[in-house]
Kinemage of the C-alpha trace (Angstrom):
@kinemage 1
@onewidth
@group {chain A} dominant
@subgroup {mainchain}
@vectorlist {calphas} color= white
{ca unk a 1} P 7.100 -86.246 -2.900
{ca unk a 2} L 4.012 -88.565 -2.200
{ca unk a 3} L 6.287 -91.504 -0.994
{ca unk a 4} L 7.983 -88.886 1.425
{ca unk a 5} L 4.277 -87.738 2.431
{ca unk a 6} L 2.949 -91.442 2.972
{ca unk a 7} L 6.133 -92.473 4.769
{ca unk a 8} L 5.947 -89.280 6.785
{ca unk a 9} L 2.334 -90.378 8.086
{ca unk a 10} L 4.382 -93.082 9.724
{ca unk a 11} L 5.898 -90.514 12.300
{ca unk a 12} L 6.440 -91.832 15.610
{ca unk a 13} L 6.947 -89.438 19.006
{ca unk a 14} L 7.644 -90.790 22.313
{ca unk a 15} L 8.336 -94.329 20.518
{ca unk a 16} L 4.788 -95.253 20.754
{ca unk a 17} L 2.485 -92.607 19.245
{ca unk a 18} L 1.907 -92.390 15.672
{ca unk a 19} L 1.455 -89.095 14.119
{ca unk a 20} L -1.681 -88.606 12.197
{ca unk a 21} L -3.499 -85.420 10.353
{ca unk a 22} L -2.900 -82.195 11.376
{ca unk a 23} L -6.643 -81.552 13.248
{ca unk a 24} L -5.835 -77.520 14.131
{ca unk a 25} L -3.875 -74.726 14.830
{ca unk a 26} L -2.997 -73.355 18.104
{ca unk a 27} L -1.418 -70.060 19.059
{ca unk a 28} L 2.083 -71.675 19.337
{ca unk a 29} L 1.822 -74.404 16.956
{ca unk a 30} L 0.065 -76.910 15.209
{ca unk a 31} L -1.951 -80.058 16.640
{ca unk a 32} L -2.204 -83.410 15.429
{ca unk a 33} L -4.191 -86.177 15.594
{ca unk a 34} L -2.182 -89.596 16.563
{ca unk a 35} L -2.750 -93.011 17.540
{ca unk a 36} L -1.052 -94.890 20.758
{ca unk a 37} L -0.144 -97.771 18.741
{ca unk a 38} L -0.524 -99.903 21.988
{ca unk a 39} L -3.367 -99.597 22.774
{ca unk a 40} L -5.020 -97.896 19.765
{ca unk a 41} L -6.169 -94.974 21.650
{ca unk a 42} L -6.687 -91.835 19.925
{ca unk a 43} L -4.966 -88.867 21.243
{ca unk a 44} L -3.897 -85.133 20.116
{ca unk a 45} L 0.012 -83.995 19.460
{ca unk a 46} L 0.887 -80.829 19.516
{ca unk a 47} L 3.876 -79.629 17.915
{ca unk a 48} L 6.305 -76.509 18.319
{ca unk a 49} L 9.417 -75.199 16.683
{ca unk a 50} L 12.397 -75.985 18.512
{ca unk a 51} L 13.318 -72.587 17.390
{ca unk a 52} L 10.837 -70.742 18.010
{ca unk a 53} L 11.024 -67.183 18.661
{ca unk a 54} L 8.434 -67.686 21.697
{ca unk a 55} L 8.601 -71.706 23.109
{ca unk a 56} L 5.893 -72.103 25.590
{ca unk a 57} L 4.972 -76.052 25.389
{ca unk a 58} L 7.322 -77.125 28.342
{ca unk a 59} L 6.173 -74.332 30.089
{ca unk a 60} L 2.233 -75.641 29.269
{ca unk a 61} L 3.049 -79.427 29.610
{ca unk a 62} L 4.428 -78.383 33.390
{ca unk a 63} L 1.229 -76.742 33.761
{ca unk a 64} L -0.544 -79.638 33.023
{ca unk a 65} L 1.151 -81.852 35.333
{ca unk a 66} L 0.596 -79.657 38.369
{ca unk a 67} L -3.383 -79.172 37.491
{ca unk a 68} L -3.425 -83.409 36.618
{ca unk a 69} L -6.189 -85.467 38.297
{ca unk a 70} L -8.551 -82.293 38.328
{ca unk a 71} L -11.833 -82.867 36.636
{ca unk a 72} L -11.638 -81.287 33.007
{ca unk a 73} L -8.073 -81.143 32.702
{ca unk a 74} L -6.467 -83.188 30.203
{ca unk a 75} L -4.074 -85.714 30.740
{ca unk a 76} L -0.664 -84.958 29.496
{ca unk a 77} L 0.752 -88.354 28.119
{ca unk a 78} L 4.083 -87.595 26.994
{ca unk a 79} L 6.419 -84.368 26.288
{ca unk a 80} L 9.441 -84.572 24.902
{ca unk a 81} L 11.890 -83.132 21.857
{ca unk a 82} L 11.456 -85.139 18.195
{ca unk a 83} L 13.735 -83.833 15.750
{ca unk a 84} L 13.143 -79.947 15.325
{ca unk a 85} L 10.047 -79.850 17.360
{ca unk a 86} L 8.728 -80.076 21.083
{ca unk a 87} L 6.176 -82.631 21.018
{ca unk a 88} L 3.207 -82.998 24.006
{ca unk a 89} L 0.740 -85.872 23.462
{ca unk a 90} L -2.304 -85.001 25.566
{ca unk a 91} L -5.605 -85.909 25.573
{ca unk a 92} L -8.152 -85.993 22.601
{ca unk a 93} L -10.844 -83.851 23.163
{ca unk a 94} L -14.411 -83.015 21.078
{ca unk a 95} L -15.236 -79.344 20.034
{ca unk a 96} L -15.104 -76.237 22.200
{ca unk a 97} L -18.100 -74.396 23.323
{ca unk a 98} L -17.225 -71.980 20.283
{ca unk a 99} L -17.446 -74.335 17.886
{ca unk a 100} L -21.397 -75.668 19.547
{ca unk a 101} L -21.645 -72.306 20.345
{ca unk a 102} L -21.882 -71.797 16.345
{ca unk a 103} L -23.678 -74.940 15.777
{ca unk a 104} L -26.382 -73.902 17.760
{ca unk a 105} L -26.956 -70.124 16.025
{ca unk a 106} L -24.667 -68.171 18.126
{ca unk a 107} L -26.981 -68.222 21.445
{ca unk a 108} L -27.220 -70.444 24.175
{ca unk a 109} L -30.537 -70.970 26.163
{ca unk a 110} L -30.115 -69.860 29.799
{ca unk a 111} L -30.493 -73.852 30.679
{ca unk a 112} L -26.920 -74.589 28.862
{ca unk a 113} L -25.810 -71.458 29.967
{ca unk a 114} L -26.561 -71.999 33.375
{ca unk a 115} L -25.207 -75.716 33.613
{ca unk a 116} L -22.110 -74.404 31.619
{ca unk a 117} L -21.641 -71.797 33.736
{ca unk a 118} L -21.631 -74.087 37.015
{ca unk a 119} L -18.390 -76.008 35.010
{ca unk a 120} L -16.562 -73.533 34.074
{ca unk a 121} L -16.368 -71.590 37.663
{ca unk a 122} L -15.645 -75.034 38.769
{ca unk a 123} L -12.473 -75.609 36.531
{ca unk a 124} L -11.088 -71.711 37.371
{ca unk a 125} L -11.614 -72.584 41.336
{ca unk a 126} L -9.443 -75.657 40.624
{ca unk a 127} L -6.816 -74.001 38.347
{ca unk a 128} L -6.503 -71.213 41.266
{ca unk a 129} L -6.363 -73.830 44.096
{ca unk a 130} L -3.151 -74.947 42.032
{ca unk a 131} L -1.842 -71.804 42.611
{ca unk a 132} L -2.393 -70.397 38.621
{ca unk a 133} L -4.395 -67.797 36.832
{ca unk a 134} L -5.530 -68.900 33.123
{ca unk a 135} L -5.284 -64.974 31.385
{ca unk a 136} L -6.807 -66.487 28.288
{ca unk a 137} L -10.621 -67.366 29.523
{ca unk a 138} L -12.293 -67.422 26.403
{ca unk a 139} L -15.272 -70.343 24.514
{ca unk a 140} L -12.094 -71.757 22.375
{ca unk a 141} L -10.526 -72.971 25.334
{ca unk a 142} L -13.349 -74.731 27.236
{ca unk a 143} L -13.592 -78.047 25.228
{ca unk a 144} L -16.587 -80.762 25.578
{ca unk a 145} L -15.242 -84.559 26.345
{ca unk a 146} L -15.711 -87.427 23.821
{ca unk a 147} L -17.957 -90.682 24.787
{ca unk a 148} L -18.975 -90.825 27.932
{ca unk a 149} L -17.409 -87.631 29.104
{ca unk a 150} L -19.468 -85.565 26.343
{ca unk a 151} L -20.747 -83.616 29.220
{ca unk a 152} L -17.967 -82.700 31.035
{ca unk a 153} L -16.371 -78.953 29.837
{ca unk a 154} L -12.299 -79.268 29.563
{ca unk a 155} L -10.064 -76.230 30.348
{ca unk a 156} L -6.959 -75.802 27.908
{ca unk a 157} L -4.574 -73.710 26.425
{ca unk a 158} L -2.509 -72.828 29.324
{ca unk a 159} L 0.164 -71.183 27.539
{ca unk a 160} L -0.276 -67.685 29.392
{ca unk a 161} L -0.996 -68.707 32.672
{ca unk a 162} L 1.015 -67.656 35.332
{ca unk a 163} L 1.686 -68.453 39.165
{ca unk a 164} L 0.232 -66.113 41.509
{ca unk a 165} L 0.685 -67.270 44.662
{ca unk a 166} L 3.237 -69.237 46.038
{ca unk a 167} L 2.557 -72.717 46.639
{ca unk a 168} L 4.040 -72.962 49.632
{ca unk a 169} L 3.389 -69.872 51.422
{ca unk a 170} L 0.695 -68.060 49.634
{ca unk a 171} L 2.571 -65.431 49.544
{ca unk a 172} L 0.765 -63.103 46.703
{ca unk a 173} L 2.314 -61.812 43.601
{ca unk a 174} L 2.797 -57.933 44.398
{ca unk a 175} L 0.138 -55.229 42.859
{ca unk a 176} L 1.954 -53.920 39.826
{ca unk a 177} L 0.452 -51.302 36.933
{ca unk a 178} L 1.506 -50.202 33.307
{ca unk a 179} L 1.244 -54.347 31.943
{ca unk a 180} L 0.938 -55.181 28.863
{ca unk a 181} L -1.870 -56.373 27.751
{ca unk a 182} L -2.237 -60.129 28.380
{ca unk a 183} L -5.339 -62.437 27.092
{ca unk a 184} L -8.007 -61.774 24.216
{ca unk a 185} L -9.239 -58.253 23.986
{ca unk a 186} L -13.085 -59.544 24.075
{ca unk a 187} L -12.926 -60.796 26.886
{ca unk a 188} L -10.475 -59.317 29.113
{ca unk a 189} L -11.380 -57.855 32.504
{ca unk a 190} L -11.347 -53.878 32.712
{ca unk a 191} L -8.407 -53.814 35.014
{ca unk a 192} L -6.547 -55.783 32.163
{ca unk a 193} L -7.267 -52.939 30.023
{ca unk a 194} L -6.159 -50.337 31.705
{ca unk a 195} L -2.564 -52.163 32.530
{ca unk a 196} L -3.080 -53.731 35.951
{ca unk a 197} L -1.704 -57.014 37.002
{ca unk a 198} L -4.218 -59.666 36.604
{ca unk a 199} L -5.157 -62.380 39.291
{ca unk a 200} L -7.933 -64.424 40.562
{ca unk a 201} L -10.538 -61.674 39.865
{ca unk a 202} L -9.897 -61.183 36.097
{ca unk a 203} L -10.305 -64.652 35.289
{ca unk a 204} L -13.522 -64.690 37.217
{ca unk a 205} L -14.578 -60.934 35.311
{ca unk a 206} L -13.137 -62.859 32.090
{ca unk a 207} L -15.978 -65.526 32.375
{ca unk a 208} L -18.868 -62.864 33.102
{ca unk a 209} L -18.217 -62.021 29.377
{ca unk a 210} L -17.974 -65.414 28.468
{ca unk a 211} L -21.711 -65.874 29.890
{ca unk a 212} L -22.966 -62.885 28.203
{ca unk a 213} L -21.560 -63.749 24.770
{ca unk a 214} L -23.399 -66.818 25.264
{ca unk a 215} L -26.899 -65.669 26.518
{ca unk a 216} L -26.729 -62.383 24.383
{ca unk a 217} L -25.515 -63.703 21.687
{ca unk a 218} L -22.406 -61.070 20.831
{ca unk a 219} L -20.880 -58.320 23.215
{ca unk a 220} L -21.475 -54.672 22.619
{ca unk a 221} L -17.608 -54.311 22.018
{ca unk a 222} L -17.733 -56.631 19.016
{ca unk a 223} L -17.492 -55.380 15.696
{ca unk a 224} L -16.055 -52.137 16.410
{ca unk a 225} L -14.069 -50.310 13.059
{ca unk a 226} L -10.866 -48.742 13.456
{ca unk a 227} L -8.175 -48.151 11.086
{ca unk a 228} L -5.450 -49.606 12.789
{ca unk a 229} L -5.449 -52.415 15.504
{ca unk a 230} L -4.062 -50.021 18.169
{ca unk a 231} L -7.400 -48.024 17.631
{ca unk a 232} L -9.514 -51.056 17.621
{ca unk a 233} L -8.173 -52.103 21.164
{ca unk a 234} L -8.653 -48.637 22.216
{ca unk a 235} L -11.915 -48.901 20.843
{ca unk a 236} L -12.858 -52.096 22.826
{ca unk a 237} L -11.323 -51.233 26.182
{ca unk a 238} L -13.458 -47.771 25.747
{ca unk a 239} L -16.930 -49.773 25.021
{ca unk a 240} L -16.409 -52.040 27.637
{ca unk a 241} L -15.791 -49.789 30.420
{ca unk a 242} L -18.794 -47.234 28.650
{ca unk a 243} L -20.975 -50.370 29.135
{ca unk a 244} L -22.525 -50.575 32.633
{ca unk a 245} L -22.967 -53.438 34.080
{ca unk a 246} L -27.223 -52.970 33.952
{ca unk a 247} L -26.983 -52.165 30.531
{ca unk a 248} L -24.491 -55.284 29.406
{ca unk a 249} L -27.225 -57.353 31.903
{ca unk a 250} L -30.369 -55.695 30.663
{ca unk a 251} L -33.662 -58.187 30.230
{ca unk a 252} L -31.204 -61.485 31.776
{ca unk a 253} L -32.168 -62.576 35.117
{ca unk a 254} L -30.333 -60.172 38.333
{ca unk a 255} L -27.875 -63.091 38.908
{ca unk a 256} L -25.764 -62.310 35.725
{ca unk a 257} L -25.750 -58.810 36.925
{ca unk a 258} L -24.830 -59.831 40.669
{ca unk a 259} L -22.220 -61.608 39.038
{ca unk a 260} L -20.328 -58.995 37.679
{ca unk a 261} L -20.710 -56.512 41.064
{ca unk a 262} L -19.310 -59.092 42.855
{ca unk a 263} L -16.098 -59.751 40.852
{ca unk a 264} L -16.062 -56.313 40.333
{ca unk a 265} L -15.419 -55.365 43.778
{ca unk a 266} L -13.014 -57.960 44.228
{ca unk a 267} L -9.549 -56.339 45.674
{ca unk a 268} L -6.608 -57.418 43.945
{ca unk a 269} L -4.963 -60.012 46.620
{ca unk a 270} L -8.972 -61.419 47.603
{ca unk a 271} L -9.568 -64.689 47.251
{ca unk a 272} L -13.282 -65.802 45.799
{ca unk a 273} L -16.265 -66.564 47.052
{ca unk a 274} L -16.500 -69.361 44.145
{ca unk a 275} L -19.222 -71.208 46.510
{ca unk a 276} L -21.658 -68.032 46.334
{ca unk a 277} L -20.955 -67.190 42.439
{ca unk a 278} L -21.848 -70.994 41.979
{ca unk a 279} L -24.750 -70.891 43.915
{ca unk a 280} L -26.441 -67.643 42.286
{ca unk a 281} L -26.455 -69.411 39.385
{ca unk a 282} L -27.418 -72.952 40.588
{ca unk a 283} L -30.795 -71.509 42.635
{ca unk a 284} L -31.810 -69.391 39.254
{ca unk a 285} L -31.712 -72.930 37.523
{ca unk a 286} L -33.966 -74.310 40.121
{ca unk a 287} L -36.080 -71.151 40.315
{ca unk a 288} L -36.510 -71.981 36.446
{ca unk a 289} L -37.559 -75.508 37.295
{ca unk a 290} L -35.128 -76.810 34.945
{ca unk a 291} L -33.498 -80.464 35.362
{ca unk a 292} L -29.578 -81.129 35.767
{ca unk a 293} L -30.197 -83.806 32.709
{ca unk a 294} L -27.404 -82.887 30.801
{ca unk a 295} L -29.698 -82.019 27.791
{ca unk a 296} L -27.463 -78.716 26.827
{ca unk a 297} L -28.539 -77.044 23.032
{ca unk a 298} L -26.380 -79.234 21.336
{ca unk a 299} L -27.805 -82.072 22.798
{ca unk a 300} L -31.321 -81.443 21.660
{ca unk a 301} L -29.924 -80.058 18.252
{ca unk a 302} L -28.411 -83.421 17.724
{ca unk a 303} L -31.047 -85.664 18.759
{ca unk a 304} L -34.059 -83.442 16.410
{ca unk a 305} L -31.609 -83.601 13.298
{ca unk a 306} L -31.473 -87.558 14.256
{ca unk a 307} L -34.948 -87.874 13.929
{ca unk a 308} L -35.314 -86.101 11.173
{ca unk a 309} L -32.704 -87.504 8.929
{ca unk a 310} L -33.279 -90.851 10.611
{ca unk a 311} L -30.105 -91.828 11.028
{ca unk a 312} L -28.021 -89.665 12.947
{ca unk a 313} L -25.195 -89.855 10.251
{ca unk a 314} L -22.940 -86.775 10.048
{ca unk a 315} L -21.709 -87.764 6.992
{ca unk a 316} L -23.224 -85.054 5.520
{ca unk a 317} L -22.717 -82.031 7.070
{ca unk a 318} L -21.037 -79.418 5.742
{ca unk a 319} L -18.267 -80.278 8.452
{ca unk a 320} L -17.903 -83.466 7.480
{ca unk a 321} L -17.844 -82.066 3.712
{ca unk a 322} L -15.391 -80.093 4.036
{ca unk a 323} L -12.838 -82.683 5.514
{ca unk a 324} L -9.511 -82.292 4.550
{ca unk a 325} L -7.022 -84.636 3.090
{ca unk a 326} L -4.583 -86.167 5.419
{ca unk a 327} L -1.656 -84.292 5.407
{ca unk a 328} L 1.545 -85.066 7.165
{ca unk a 329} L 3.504 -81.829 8.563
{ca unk a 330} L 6.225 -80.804 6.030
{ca unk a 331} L 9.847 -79.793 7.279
{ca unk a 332} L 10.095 -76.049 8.719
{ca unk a 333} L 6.025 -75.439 8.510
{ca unk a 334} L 5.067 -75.602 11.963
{ca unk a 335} L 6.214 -73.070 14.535
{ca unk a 336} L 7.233 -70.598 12.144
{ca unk a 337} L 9.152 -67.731 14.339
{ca unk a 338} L 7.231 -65.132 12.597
{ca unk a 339} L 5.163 -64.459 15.644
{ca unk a 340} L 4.287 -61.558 17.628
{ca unk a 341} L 4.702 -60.600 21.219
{ca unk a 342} L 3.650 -63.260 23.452
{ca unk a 343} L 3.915 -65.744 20.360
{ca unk a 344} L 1.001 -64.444 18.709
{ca unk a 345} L 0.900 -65.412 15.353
{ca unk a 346} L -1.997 -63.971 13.502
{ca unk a 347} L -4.265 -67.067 13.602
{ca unk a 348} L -5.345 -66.372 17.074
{ca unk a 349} L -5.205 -69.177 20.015
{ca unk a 350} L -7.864 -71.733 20.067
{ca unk a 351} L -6.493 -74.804 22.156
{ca unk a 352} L -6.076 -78.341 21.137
{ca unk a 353} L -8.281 -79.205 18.770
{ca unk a 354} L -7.382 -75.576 16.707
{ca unk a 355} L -9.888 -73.085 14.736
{ca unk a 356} L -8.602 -73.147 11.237
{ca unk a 357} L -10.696 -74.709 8.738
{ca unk a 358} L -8.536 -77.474 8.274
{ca unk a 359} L -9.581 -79.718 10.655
{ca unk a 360} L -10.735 -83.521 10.843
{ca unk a 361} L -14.580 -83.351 11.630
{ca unk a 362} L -14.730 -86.295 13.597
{ca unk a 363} L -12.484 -84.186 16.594
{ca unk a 364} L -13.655 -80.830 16.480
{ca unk a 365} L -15.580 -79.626 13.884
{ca unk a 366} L -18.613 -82.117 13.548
{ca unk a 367} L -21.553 -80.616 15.901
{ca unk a 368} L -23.109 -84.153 15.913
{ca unk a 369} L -20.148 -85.217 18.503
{ca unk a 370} L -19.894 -88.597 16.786
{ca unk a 371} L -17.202 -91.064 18.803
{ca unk a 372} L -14.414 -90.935 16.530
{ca unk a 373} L -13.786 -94.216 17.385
{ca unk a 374} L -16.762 -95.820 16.537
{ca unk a 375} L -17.347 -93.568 13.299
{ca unk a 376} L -19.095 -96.858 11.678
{ca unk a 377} L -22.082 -96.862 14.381
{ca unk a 378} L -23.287 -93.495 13.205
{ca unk a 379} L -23.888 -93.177 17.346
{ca unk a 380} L -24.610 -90.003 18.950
{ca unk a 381} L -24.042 -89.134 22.422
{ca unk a 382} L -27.338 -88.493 24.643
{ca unk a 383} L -28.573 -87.830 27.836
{ca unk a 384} L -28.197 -91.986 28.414
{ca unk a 385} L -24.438 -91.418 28.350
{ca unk a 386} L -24.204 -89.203 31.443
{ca unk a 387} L -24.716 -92.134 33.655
{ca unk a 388} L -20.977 -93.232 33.672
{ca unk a 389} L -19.623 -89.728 33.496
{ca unk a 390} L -17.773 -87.995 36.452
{ca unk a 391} L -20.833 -85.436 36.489
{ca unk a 392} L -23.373 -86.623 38.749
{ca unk a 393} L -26.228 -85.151 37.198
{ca unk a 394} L -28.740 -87.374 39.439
{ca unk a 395} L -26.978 -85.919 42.931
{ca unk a 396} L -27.388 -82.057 41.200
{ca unk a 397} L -30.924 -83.172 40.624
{ca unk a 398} L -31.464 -84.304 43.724
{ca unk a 399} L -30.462 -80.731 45.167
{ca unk a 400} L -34.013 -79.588 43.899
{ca unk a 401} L -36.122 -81.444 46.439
{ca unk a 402} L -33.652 -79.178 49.341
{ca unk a 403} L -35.159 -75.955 50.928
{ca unk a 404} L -31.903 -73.176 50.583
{ca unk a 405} L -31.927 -70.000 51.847
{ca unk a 406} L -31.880 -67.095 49.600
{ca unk a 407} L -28.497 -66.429 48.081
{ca unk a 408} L -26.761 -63.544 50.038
{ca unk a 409} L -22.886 -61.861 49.296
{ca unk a 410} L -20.156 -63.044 51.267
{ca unk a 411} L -19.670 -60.999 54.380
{ca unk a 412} L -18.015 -57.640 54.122
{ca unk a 413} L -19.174 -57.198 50.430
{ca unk a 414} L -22.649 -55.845 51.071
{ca unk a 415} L -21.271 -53.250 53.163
{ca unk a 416} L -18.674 -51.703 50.391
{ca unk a 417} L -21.360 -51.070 48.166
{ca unk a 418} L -19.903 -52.523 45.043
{ca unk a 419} L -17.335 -50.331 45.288
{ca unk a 420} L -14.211 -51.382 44.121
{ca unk a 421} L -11.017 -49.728 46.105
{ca unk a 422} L -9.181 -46.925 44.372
{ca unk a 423} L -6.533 -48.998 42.781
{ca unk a 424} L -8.854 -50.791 40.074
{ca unk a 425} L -9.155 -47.087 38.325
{ca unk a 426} L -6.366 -45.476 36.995
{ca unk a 427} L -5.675 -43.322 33.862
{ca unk a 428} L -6.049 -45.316 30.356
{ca unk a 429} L -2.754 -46.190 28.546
{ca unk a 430} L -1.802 -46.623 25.447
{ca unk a 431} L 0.066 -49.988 24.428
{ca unk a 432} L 3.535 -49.656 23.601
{ca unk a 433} L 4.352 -48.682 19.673
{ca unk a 434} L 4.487 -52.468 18.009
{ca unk a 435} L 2.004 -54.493 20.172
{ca unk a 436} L -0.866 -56.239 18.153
{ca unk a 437} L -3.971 -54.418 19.404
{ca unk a 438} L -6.670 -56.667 17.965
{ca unk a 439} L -8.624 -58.992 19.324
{ca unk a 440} L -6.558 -61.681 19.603
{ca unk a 441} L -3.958 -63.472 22.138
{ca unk a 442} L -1.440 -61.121 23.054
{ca unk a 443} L 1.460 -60.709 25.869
{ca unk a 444} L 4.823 -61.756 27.106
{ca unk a 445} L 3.928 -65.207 28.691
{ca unk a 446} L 5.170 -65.157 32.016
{ca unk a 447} L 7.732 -68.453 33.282
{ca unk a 448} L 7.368 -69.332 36.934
């Protein structure tokens, strides 16, 4: 058994990547850390069951390959079929804003929230330009760079998107009601609730609560009890359109609450006024007299627990503690077709670098963000770092010293007085008998 576990680490996909530990779990399958024996670049592998119930990785690696050459998109390396499993070699990336999110006492300071927030309405515009909606937008699957793109925020997990538009024409995908829930239950726009076809808007509502779970520290819809997980959905989609928009923004500057009255109103087929929702939140930063440094709460974090251990070792952290083994995957484990609709299978989607606990604290885990591949230097990523990074953080400076006029809607919204038109409201539903109703990744993942 441990010569077939040692030869095993020797797995090669694509002829020249080398299979290392398993790093996470993802909602389709497990992900790997492997080596490009080339050029000794580190990379992540995710795997899937060939016979799986619910294959979505050639539907995700084509995703990728569309959305390539956009800033914070991973680079797809290789997909292919090895033996019983689909294989895509993508990118490494560090931990997702969950994981810092944690790190950092489960609240963000409206300076990281506000320089996040700037990224991650960036990445959506781009994803939508490409002619796809995300329907997952949640912290797990916005992942921080490694080295010198620490600062950058990395969109994954594109397993439920789906085309709304055609590229060629634009034509729109048609107004349809009585869906099935698609997404994470948290975070899921109102209209997703309440069974209507989700585009451009919801992943833009989506991100609101991503914002608020940051600044706020939890959402009024977490926690709920129920005694099934049909209830506890019903539960959620009840709080969350109970909770008006003042009282979800209460005691947070107006432009969170702007935020949410303008995607709000949004009509189904409208396309965004990304510009504006960008530039509510980039005016409040200036207002604040804050500095595009790239200083987010990690950042700090890291560099007062490297003064005060004087090292800036992670070796002893209770992520680095906890470090598993190195395990090679075992015949039939991965993939198991055990899953639930959409390919849910009860450990909830959290992208490429996974959420389990078993997961190698140099990727994902460690809040230090050491470079995995200089784990002897005991080097921590700062401010200094940013120079070389596709974020210009001296031009977004530089926007400070320029006199902009006050931030106003985009024509035509003023006058509808928030209102949203009378097909965002219809009767609740209840989701059909044998649907997961939790909190987690759910829905038929739609093929284009």
């Amino acid at each position: 058994m441990a010569s077939q576990r040692e030869s095993s680490l020797e797995l090669r996909v694509g002829k020249k990547f080398r299979l290392g530990r398993k790093i996470g779990s993802g909602s389709f399958g497990d992900i790997y850390l492997g080596t490009n024996m080339t050029s000794g670049e580190e990379v992540a592998i995710k795997l899937e069951s060939v016979k799986s119930k619910h294959p979505q990785l050639l539907y995700e690696s084509k995703i990728y390959k569309i959305l390539n050459g956009g800033l914070g998109i991973p680079n797809i390396r290789w997909f292919g079929v090895e033996g019983e499993y689909n294989v895509m070699v993508i990118d490494l990336l560090g931990p997702s804003l969950e994981n810092l999110f944690d790190y950092c006492g489960r609240r963000f300071q409206l300076k990281t929230v506000l320089m996040i927030a700037d990224q991650l309405i960036s990445r959506l515009e781009y994803c939508h330009s490409k002619n796809f909606i995300h329907r997952d937008v949640k912290p797990d699957n916005f992942l921080i760079g490694l080295g010198k793109r620490a600062q950058i925020c990395h969109v994954i997990d594109f397993g439920l998107a789906k085309k709304y538009r055609d590229p060629k024409t634009h034509q729109h995908i048609p107004y349809r009601e009585n869906k099935n829930l698609t997404g994470t239950a948290r975070y899921v726009s109102i209209n997703t609730h309440i069974g209507i076809e989700q585009s451009r808007r919801d992943d833009l509502e989506s991100l609101g609560y991503v914002f608020m779970y940051f600044i706020r520290g939890s959402l009024p819809w977490q926690g709920l009890k129920a005694n099934t997980k049909k209830q506890k959905y019903e539960r959620i989609m009840e709080k969350k359109m109970n909770t008006p928009i003042e009282v979800l923004c209460k005691g947070y500057p107006a432009e969170f609450r702007a935020y949410f009255e303008y995607t709000r109103a949004l009509r189904f087929d409208d396309k965004p006024d990304y510009a504006y929702l960008k530039r509510l939140f980039k005016e409040l930063f200036f207002r604040k007299g804050f500095q595009f440094d790239a200083m987010f709460d990690w950042t700090v974090l890291n560099l007062q627990n490297g003064r005060r251990d004087g090292s800036g070792s992670t070796s002893g952290t209770p992520a680095a503690q906890a470090a598993p083994p190195a395990l090679a995957p075992a015949a039939g484990q991965l993939g198991t077709p055990d899953q639930g609709p959409g390919g849910y299978d009860g450990r909830g989607g959290i992208g490429l670098m996974g959420a389990s606990s078993g997961v190698d604290p140099r990727v994902r885990v460690d809040p230090r963000l050491q470079d995995p591949r200089a784990a002897s230097s005991n080097r921590l990523y700062t401010r200094e770092d940013s120079k070389d990074s596709d974020v210009n953080f001296q031009e977004m400076q530089r926007m400070q010293d320029l006199r902009m006029q006050p931030t106003t809607a985009p024509a035509g919204y003023a006058n509808n007085g928030g209102v949203r038109d009378d097909r965002l409201y219809v009767a609740p539903r209840l989701a059909p008998t044998g649907v997961d109703l939790g909190e987690s990744k759910l829905g038929q993942r739609q093929r284009y």
